[in-house]
C-alpha positions in Angstrom: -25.9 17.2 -46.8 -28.1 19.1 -49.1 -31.7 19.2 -48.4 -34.7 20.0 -50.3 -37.4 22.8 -48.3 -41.1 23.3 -48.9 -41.8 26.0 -46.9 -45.5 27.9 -46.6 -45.3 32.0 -46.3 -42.2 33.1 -47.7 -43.0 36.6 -48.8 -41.9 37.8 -45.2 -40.9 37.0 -41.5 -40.0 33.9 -40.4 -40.6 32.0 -43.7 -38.4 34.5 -45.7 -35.5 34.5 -42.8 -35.8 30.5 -43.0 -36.0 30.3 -46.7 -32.7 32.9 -47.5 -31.0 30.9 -44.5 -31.4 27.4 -45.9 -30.2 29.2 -49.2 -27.1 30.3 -48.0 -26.5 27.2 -46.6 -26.8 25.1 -50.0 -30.2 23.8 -49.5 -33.1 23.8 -52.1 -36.2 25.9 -51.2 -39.6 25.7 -52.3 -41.9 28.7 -51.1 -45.2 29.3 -51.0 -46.2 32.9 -51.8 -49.9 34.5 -52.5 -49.5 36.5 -56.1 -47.4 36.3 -59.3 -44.9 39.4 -58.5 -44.0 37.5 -55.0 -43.4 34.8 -57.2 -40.6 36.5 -59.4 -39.4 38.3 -56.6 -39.0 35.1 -54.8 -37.0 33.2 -57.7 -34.6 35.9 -57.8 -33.2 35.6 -55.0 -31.1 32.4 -55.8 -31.6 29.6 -58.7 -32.2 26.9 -56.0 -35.3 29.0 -55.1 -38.9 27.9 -56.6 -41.8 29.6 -55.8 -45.4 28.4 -55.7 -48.5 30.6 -55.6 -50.8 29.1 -53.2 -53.3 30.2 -50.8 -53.2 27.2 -48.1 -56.7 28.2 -47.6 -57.6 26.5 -51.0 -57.5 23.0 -49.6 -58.2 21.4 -52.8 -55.6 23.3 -54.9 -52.7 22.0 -52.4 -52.2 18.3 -53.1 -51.0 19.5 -57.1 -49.2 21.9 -56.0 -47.2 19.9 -53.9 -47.1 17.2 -56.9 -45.7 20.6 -59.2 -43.5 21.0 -56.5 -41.8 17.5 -56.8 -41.9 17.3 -60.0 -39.6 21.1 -60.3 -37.5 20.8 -58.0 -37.1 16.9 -56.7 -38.3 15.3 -54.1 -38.4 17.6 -50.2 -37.2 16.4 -47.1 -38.5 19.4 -45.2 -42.2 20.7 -44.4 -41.8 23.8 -43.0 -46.0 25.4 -42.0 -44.9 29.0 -41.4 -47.9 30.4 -42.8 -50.0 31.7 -40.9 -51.4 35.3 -38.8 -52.0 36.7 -35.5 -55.3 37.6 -34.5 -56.3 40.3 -31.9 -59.3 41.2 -30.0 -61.4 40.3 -27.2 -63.5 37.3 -27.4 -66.6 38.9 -26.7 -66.1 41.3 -29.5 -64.8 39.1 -31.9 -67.0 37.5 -34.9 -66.9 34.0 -35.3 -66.5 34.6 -39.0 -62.6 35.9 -37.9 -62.2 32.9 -35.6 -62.9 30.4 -38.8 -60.6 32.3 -40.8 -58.0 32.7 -37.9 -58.5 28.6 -38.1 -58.5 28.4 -41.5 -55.2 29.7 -41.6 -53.3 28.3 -39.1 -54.7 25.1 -38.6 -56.5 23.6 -41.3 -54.0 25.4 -43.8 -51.3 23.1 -42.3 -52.9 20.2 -41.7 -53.8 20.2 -45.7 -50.4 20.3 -45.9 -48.9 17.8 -43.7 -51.8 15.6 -45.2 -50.3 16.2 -48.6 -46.7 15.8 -48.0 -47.1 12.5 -45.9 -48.0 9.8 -48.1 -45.0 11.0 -49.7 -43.0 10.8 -46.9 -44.0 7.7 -45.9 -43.2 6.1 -48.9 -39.6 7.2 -48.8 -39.6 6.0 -44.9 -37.7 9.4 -44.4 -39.0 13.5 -44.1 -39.4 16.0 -40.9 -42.5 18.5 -40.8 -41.9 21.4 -38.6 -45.1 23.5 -37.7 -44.4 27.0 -36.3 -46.5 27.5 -34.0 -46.0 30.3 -30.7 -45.6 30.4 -27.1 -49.0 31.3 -27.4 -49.9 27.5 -27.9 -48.4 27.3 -24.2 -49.8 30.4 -22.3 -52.4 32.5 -22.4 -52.9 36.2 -22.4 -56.3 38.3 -22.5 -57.0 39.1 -26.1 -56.0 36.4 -28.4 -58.4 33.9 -27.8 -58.7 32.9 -31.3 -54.9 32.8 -32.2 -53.9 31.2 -28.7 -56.8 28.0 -29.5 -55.5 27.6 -33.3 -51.7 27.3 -31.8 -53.0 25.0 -29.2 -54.4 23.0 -31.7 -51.4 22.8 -33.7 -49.3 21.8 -30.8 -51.7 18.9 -29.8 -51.9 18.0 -33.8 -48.2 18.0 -34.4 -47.3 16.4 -31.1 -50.0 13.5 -32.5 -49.1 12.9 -35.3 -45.4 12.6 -34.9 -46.7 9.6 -32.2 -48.2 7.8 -35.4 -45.4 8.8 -38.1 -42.2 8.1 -36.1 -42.5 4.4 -37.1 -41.8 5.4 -40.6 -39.0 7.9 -40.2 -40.6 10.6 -40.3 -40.3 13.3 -37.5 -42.6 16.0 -36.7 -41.8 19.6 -34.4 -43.6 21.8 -33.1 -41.7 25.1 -33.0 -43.0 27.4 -30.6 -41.3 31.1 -30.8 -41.6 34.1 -28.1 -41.9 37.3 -29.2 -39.6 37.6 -32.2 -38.9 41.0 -34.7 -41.3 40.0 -37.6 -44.6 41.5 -38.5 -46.4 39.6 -36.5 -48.0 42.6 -34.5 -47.7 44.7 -37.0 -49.1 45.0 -40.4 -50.1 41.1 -40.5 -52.1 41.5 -37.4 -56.1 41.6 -37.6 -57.6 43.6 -35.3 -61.0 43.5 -34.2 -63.3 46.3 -33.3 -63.7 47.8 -29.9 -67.0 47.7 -28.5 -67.9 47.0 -25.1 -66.5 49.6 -22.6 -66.2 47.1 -19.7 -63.1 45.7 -21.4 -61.6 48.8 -21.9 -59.5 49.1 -18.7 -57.8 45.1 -19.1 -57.4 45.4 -22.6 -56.6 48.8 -24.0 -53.3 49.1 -22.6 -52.5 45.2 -24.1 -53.4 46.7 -27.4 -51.2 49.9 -27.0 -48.7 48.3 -25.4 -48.4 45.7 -28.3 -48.7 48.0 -30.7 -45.9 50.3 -29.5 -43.3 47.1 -29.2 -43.9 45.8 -32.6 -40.5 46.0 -34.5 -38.3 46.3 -30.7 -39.2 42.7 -29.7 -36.2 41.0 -28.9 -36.2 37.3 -30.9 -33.7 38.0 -34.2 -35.7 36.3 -36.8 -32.2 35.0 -38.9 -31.0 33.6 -34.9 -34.2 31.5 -35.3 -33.7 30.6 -39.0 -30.8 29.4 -38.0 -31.6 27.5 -35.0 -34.7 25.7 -37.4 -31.9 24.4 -39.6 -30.5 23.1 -36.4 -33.4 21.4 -36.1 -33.1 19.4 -39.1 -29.7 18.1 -38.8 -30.4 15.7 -35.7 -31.0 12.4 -36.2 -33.9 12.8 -33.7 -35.1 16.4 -33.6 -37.7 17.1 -30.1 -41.2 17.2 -30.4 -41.1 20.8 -29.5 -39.2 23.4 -29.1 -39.4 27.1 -28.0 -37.7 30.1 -29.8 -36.7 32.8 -27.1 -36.0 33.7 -23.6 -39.3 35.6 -22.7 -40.7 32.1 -24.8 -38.5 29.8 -21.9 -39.5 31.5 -19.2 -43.0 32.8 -19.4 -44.0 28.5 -20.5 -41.6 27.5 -17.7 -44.1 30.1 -15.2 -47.2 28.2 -16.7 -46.0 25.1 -15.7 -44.9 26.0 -12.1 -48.6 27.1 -11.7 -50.2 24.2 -13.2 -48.1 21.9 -11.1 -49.1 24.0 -8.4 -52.9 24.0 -8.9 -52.9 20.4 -10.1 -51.5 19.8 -6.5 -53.4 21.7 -4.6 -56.8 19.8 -6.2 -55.6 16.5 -6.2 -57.9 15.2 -3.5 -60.6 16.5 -5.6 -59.1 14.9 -8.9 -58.6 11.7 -7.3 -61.8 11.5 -5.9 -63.8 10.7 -9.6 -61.9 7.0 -9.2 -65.0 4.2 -8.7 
């Protein structure tokens, strides 16, 4: 059965692999893209293609253009929050002005969505919102503090809010990819500025060695188009779900050691009890 897509960040990556995937298959799509030429460029690619300039970041613009939305192309079953942009650089060096816009981005820029899109869900008793979020909402590495905590949040947010929607139908998953062929690491990366030596041995081979596997990464962005669309034909789709091998086993490593730490302090855990 046809369906009808709003998905954020089209212009590239995942969100244009999902959007010309759901295409091909005979869905509608609505895509978010950031300028006018995107916007043409977007259309063209199918009649059952809309585009919609909008910069998730203007919270208050996103409510009408979700009504504009509807009202073009019908009503959407699908909320895909692609949008969104890594962030590199060690804490200590990195301003809190590119932590709030790291934030802005990929947290509060979906959650103005999924706060749009829900009232109108919930009156049809029926929709699925899938955030993309990253392995990097499960494990850590040294510098990416700032995208790491916004993917966290986005897990813990999704995962939430599916616990109060899933009485009206709606269902809500958190996609968590590895490392996947997109630009990611490449030109959509920000990078902060190097400045205090004593980081220089931990982190400047991270850096060089991310920089030098951007492009050779071994996810196959249509593979995970396809496996999103997946997503959206079960009756009841997971809470979460990782994208990738190194994704599978680098989360399944983080859980070994928690449940290997969490045992080794239990006495001291269980000793808080009154």
């Amino acid at each position: 059965m046809s369906k009808t897509f709003f998905i954020t960040g089209v212009s590239s990556g995942f969100g244009r692999a999902l959007a010309e995937a759901a295409l091909a298959a005979g869905h509608t799509v609505i895509g978010t893209v950031r300028h006018e030429q995107a916007h043409a460029a977007f259309e063209a690619l199918h009649p059952r293609a809309h585009a919609c300039v909008l910069d998730v970041t203007d919270f208050d613009a996103v409510e009408q253009a979700v009504a504009r939305a509807e009202a073009a192309a019908g009503p959407v079953d699908v909320l895909v929050n692609n949008a969104g942009y890594g962030h590199e650089g060690v804490m200590e060096e990195s301003s809190l002005d590119e932590m709030r816009r790291q934030f802005d981005v990929n947290v509060f820029g979906a959650v103005a969505m999924m706060k749009a899109f829900l009232p109108l869900f919930r009156t049809r008793r029926r929709g699925h919102i899938i955030n993309i979020t990253s392995m990097g909402g499960f494990i850590t590495m040294p510098g990416i503090a700032y995208y790491a905590g916004s993917k966290f949040a986005l897990e813990g947010i999704s995962e939430t809010v599916g616990k109060e929607v899933g009485q009206f139908g709606i269902h809500v998953t958190a996609v968590a990819p590895g490392s996947f062929r997109t630009d990611w690491a490449g030109r959509s990366m920000v990078r902060s500025e190097r400045s205090i030596a004593d980081y220089d041995a931990l982190f400047d081979p991270i850096r060089a060695t991310r920089a030098a596997r951007s492009g050779k990464q071994p996810g196959d962005p249509a593979k995970a188009a396809q496996a999103i669309l997946t997503l959206t034909e079960l009756a009841q789709p997971p809470a979460h779900l990782l994208l990738g091998s190194d994704a599978l086993g680098l989360v399944r490593g983080k859980l070994a050691q928690m449940e290997q730490e969490i045992n080794v302090w239990e006495a001291l855990t269980r000793s808080t009890d009154g």
